[in-house]
C-alpha positions as CSV (number, residue, x, y, z in Angstrom):
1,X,17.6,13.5,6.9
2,X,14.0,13.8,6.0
3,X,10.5,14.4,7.1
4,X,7.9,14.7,5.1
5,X,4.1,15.7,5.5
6,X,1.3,14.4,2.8
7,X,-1.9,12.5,1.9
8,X,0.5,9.5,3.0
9,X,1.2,10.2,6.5
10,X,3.8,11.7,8.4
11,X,6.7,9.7,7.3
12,X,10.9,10.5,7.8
13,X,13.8,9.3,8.4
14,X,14.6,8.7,12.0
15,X,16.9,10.3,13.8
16,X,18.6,14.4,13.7
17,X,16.9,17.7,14.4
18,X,13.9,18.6,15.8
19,X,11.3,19.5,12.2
20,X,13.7,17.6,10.1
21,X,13.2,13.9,11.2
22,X,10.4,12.2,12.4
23,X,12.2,12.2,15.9
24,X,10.7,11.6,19.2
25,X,9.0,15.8,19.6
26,X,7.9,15.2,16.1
27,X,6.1,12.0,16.8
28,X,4.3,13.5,20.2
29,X,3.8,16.8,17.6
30,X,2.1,14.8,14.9
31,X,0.1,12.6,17.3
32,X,-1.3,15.4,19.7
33,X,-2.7,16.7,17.0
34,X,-4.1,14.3,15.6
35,X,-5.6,13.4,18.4
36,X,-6.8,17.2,19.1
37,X,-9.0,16.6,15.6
38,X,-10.4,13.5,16.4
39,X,-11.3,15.2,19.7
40,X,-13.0,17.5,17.6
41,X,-15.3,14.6,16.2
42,X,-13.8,14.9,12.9
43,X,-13.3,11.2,11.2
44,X,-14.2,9.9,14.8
45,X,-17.5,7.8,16.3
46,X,-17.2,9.1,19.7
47,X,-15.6,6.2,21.8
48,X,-12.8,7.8,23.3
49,X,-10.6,4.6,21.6
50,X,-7.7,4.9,19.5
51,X,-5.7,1.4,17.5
52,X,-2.4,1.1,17.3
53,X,-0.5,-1.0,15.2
54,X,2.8,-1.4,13.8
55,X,5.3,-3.2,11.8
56,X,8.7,-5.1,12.9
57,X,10.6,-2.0,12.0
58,X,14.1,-2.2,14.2
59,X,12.5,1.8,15.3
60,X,9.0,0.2,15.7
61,X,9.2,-0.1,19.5
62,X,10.5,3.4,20.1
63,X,7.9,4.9,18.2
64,X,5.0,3.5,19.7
65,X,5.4,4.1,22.9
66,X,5.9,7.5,22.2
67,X,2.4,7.4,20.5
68,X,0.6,5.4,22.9
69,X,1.5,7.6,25.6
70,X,0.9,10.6,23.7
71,X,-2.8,9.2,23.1
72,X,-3.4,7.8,26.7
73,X,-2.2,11.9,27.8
74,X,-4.7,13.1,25.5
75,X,-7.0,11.3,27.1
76,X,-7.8,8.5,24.6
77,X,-7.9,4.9,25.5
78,X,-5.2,2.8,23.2
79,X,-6.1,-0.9,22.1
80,X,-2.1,-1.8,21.2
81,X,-2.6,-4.8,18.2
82,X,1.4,-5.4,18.3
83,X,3.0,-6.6,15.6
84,X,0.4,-6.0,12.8
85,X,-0.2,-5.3,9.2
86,X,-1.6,-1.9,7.8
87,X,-4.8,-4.0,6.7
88,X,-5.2,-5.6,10.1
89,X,-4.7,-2.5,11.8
90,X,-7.5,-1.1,9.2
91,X,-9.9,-3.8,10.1
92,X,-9.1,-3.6,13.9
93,X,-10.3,-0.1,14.1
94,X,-13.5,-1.2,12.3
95,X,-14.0,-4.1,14.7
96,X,-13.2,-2.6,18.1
97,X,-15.6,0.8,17.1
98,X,-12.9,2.7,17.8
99,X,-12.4,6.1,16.9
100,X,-9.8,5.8,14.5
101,X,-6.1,4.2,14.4
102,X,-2.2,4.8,13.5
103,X,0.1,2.7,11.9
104,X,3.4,3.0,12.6
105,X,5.0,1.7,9.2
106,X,7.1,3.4,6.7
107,X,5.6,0.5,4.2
108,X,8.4,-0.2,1.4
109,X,11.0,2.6,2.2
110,X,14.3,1.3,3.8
111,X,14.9,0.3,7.6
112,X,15.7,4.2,8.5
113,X,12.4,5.3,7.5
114,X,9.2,5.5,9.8
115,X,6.0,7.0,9.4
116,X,2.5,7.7,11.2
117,X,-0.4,6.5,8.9
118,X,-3.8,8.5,10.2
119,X,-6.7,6.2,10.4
120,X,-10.6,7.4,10.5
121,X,-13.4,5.5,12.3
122,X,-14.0,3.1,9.3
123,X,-10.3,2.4,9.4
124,X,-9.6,4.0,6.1
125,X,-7.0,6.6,5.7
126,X,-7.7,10.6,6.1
127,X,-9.2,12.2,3.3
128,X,-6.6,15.4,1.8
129,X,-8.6,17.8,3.7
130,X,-9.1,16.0,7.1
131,X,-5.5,15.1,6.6
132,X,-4.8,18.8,5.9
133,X,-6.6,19.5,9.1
134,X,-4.2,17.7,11.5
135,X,-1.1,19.3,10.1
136,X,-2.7,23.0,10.3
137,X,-3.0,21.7,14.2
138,X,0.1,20.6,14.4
139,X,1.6,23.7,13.2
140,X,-0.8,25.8,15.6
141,X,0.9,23.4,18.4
142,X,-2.0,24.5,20.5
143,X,-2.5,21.3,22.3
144,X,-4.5,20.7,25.3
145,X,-4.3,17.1,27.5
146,X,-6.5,15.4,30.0
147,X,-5.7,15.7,33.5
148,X,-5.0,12.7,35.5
149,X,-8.4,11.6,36.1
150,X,-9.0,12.0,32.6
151,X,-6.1,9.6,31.3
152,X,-6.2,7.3,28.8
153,X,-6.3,3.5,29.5
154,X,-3.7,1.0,27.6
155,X,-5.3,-2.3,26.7
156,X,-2.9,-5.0,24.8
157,X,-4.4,-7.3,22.3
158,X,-2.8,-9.3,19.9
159,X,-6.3,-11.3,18.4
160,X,-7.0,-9.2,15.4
161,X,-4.2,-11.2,13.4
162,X,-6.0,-13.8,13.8
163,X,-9.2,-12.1,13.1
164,X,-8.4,-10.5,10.1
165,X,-6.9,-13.9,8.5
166,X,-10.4,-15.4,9.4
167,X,-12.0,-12.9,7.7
168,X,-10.3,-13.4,4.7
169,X,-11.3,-16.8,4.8
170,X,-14.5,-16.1,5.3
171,X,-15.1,-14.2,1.9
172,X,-17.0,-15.4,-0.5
173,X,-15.1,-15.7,-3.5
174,X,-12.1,-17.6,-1.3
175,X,-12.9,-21.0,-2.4
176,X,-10.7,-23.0,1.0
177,X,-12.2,-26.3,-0.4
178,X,-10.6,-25.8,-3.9
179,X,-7.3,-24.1,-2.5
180,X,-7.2,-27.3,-0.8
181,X,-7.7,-29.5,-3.1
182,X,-4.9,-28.2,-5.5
183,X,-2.3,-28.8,-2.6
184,X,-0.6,-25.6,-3.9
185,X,3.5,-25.3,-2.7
186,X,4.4,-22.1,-2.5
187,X,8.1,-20.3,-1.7
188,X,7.1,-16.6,0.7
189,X,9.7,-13.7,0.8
190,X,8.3,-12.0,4.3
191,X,10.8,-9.1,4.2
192,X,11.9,-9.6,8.0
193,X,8.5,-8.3,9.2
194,X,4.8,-8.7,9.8
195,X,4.6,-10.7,7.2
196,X,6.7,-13.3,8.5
197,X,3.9,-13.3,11.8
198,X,0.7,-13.5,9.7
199,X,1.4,-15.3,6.3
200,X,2.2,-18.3,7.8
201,X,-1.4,-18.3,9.6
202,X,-3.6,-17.6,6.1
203,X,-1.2,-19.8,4.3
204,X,-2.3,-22.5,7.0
205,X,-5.7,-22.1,7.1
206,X,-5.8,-22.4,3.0
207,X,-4.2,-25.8,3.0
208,X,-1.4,-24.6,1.6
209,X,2.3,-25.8,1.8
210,X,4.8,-23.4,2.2
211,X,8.9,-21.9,3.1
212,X,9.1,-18.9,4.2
213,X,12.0,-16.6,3.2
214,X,13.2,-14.2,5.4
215,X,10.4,-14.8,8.1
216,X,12.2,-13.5,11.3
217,X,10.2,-9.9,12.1
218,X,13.7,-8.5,13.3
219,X,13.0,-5.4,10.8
220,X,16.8,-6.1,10.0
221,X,15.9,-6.3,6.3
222,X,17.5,-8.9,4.1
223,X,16.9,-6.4,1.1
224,X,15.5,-3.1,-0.2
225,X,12.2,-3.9,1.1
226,X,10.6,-2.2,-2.1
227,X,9.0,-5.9,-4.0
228,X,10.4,-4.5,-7.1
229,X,12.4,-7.4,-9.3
230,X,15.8,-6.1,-8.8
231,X,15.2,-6.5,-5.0
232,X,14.2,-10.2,-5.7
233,X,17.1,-12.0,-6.3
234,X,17.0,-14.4,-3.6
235,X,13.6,-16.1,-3.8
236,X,13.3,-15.8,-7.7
237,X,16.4,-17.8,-7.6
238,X,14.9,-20.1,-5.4
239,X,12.0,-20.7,-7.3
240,X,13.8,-21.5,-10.1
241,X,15.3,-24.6,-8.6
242,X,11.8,-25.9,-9.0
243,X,9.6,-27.7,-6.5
244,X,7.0,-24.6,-6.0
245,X,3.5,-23.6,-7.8
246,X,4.1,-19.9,-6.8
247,X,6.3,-16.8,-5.2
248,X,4.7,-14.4,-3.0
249,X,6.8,-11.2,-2.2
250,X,4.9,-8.9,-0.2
251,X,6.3,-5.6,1.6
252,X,7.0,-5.1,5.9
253,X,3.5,-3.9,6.2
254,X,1.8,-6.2,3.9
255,X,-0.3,-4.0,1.3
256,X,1.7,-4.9,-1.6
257,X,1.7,-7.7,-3.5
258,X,3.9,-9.3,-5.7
259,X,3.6,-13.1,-7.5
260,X,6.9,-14.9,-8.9
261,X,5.9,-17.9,-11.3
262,X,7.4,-21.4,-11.0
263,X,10.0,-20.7,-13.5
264,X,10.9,-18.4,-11.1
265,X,10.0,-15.3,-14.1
266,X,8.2,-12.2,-11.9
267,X,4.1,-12.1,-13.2
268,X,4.6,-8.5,-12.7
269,X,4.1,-6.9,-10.1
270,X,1.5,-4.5,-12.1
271,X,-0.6,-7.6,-12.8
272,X,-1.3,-9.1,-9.4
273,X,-4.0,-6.6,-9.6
274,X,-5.1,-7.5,-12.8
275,X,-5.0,-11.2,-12.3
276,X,-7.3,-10.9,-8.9
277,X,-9.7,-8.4,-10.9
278,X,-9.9,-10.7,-13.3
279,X,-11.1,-13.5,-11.0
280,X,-13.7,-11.2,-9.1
281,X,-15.0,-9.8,-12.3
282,X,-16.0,-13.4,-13.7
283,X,-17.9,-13.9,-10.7
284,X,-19.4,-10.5,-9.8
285,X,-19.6,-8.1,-12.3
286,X,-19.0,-4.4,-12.5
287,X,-16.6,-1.4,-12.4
288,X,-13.0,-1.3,-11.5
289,X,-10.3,1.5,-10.2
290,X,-6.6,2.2,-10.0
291,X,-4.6,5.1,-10.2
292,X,-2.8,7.2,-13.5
293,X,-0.1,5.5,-12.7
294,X,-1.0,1.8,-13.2
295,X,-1.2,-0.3,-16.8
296,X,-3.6,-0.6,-19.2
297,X,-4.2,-4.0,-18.8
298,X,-6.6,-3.4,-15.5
299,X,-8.7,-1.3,-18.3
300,X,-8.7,-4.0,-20.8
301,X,-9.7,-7.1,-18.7
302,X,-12.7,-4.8,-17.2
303,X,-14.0,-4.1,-20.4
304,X,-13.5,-7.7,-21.7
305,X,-16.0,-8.6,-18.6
306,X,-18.0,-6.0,-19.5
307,X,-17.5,-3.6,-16.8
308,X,-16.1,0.3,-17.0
309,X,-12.7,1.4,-15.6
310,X,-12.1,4.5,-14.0
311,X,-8.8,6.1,-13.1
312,X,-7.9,7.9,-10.4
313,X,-5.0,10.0,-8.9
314,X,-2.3,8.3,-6.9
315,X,-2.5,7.4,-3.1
316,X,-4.8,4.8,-2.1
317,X,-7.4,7.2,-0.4
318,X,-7.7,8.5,-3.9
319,X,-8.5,5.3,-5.4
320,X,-11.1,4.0,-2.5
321,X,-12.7,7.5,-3.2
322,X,-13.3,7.0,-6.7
323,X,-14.2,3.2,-6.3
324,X,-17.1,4.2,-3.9
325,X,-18.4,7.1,-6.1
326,X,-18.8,4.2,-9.3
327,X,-19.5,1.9,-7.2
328,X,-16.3,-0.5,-8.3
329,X,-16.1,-4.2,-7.1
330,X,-12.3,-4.3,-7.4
331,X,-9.4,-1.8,-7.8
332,X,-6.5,-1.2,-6.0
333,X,-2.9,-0.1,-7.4
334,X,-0.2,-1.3,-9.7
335,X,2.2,-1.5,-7.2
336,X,0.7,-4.6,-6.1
337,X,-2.2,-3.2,-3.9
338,X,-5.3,-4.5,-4.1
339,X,-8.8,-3.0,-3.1
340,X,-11.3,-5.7,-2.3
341,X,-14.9,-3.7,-0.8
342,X,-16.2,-7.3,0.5
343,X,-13.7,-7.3,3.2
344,X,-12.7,-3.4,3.6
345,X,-11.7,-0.4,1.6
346,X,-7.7,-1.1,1.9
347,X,-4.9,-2.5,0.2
348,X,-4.5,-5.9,1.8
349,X,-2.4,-8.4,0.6
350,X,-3.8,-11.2,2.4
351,X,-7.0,-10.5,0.6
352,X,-5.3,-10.6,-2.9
353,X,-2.9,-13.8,-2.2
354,X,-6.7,-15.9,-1.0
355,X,-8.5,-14.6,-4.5
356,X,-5.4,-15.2,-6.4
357,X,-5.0,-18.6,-5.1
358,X,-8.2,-19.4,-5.8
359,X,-8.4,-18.2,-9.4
360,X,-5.3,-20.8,-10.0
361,X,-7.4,-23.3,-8.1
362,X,-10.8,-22.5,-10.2
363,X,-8.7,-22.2,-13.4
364,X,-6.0,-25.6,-13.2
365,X,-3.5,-24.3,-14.5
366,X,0.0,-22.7,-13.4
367,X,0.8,-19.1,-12.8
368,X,2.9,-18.3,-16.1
369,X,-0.3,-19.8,-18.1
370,X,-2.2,-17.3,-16.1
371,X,0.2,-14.3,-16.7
372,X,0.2,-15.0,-20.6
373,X,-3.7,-14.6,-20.7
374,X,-3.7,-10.6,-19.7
375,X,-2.7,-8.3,-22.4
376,X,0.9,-8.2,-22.7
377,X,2.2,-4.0,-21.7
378,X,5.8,-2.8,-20.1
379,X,5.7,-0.4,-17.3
380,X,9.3,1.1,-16.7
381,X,9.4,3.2,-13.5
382,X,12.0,5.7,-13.2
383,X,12.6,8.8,-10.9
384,X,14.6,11.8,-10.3
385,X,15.7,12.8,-7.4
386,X,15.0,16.1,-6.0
387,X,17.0,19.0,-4.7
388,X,15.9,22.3,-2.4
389,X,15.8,24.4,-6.3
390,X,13.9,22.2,-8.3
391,X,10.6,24.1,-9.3
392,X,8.4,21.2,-9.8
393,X,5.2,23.2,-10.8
394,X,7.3,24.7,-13.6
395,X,8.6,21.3,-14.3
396,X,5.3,19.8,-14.8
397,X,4.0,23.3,-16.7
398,X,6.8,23.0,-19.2
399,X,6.0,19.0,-20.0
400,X,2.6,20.1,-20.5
401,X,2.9,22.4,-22.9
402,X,5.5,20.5,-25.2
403,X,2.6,17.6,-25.3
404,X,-0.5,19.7,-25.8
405,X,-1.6,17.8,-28.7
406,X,-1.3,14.5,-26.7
407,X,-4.2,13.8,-24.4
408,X,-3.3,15.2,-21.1
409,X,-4.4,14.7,-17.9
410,X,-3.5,17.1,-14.8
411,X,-5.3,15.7,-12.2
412,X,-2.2,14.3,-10.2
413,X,1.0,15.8,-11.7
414,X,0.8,15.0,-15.5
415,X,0.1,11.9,-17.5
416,X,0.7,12.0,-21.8
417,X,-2.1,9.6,-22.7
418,X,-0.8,8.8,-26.5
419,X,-2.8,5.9,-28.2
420,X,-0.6,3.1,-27.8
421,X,1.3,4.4,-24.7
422,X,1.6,6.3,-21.6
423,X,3.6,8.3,-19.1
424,X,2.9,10.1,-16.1
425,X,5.5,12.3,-14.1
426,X,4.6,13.0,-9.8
427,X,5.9,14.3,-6.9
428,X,6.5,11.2,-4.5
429,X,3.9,11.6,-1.6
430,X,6.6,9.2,0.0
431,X,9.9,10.3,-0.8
432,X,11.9,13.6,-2.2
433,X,11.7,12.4,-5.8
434,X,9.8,12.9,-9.0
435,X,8.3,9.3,-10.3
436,X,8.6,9.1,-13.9
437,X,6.2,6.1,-14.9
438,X,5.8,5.1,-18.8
439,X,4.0,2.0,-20.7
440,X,4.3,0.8,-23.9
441,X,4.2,-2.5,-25.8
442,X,8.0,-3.0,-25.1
443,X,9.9,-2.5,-22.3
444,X,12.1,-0.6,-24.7
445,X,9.9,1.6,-25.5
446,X,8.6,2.3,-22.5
447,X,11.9,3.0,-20.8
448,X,12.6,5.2,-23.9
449,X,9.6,7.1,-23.4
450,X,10.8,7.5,-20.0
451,X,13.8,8.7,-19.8
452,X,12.7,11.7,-23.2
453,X,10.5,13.0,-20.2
454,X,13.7,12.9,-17.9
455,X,16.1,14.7,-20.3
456,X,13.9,18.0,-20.1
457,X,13.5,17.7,-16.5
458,X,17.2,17.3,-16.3
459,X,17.3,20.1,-18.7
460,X,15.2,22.7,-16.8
461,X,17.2,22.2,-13.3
């Protein structure tokens, strides 16, 4: 069992002892104080409201009403969005001027997992330190609540789906006409969540014919919910029985983004931000952002446009950061998160499946002629798993030093920049593992890479 604290939220496993799960005294632990620090004015505008959104996980319901309450007895008014994505839950915050927001989503990690995402006034996610803030609180467990005149009111309101999908559509650079016109038929793998509630209602208003896999928002997941290929079985098959223009895979909180071709080949789940950058770029150009851990390729097409391309270390508040300091267009992360400032600093898949869409509109031609335009790199993604001895500061000391004649970059754990290849080696700010990331020109050789860097972890525990 497992509960862990981080730039990411409060996320665990649900379920066990008190401080070892994120069980029901953790949850009103976690959310009292973040409450008492929004009290404080810190990330908040004053309003005395607090957003609340969640995905279909089968815990979901449990969880926030143990949060709601929690907020209403610290004296906050809740606006309860339901069944929402992580970016309508971001924009909803914006748009109701509240004071800030939780998610309750554990995004890609399986159906035993849940997690509290902290949201500030401009529904973007706590910085480290205010985020460092709340847990210093929450270990101080000195909590004070209103009395019952002071109360919290609950408000329910399901619109903002239906907001956020018309503001989507309302972006410039989502050309609905020319989505239209290319009567696009595409397969959907919702995951058994929010997905499954919202897709269907973009998908619709882009003129767009669709199936949806896997559309019930049960939280009963069909599969590891993680859009990786080897969880894709069932609609890449699908695809490849013809009949569709596109795949689109996204995960039960609908920030990732992946793309399947109509051979029913994956365009990489490291490209769907590429491709989409690529589309903004030709009509608005400028600087771009993703994180160490993402390919080359986001580089390339930048500079090809003319732009510069900045990297930055993992976890999306990191990249949104860095994207407003130079002043990016575009950026995002290689796990199929894209950043699009137009509509809000988040990753939002329903932002990235509109601009996609209409890049294959603008451009005629089908996705796997899109895919073999970008420059052609292999990410393989490997991980180690963790245990209560493993000395991961000594770990990443000891890499270090072997490749100090590499360029090395320590910002976020350590990446080996060679010339014609890359790896990078972090402590998951999701899960008890060290990601061991590595791109080459092969996928041979990136995995090869990958798993040299593994043997002298392996060898050091």
């Amino acid at each position: 069992m497992t509960l862990i604290k981080s730039i990411s939220g409060i996320r665990g496993t649900i379920g066990g002892h008190v401080g070892d799960t994120l069980n029901p005294l953790d949850i009103v632990k976690f959310t009292s104080a973040y409450a008492m620090f929004i009290r404080k004015g810190r990330g908040g505008c004053g309003s005395g409201k607090i957003v609340v959104g969640r995905d279909a996980r089968i815990s979901g319901d449990m969880v926030r009403n143990i949060v709601c309450g929690t907020l209403m007895g610290a004296g906050f008014d809740v606006i309860d969005i339901g069944l929402a994505t992580t970016p309508t839950t971001e924009l909803a915050v914006r748009m109701a001027g509240a004071d800030g927001g939780i998610i309750i989503t554990a995004s890609h990690n399986p159906r035993q997992w849940n997690a509290l995402k902290l949201l500030n006034s401009e529904g973007e996610f706590l910085s480290k330190a205010d985020g460092n803030e709340v847990l210093a609180v929450a270990e101080k467990e000195d909590f004070a609540y209103a009395e019952v005149d002071g109360l919290g009111k609950y408000v329910s309101d399901a619109s903002y789906n239906v907001k956020h999908i018309d503001t989507v559509l309302g972006l410039k650079l989502v050309d609905v006409e020319a989505v239209r016109k290319a009567r696009f038929r595409v397969c959907v793998d919702a995951i058994n969540s929010v997905g499954g509630i919202i897709l269907p209602g973009l998908l619709d208003g882009l003129g767009v014919e669709y199936e949806i896999l896997n559309g019930e928002p049960d939280g009963d997941f069909a599969h590891n919910p993680e859009p990786l290929e080897k969880n894709l079985g069932g609609i890449m098959e699908r695809m490849r029985g013809g009949g569709f223009d596109l795949g689109i895979v996204v995960d039960p909180d609908v920030d990732r983004l992946a793309f399947i071709c109509e051979d029913g080949r994956m365009f990489g789940e490291e490209y769907t931000l590429v491709s989409v950058a690529d589309y903004v770029l030709g009509h608005t150009p400028g600087n771009t952002v993703s994180n160490l851990s993402s390919t080359r390729a986001l580089r390339d097409v930048t500079e090809r446009h003319g732009g510069a391309y900045t990297a930055s270390a993992v976890g999306e508040v990191n990249v949104t950061t860095k994207m407003k300091e130079v002043g990016a267009v575009i950026g995002g992360e290689g796990n199929g998160g894209v950043i699009y400032p137009e509509c809000h600093y988040g990753r939002d898949a329903l932002v990235g499946i509109a601009l996609f869409l209409s890049s294959l509109a603008h451009k005629g031609c089908k996705a796997s002629e899109l895919r073999a335009t970008f420059p052609a790199y292999f990410i393989a993604k490997n991980r180690i798993d963790l245990t209560p001895e493993t000395d991961i500061d000594a770990i990443l000391a000891k890499v270090k030093e072997m490749y100090a004649d590499q360029k090395v970059n320590d910002v976020d754990g350590v990446k080996i920049d060679f010339p014609d290849k890359w790896v990078h080696l972090r402590k998951s700010n999701t899960e008890p593992i060290i990601r061991v990331y590595s791109e080459a020109s092969t996928m041979e050789e990136a995995d090869a890479l990958g798993k040299r860097i593994m043997q002298v972890v392996e060898d050091m525990q």
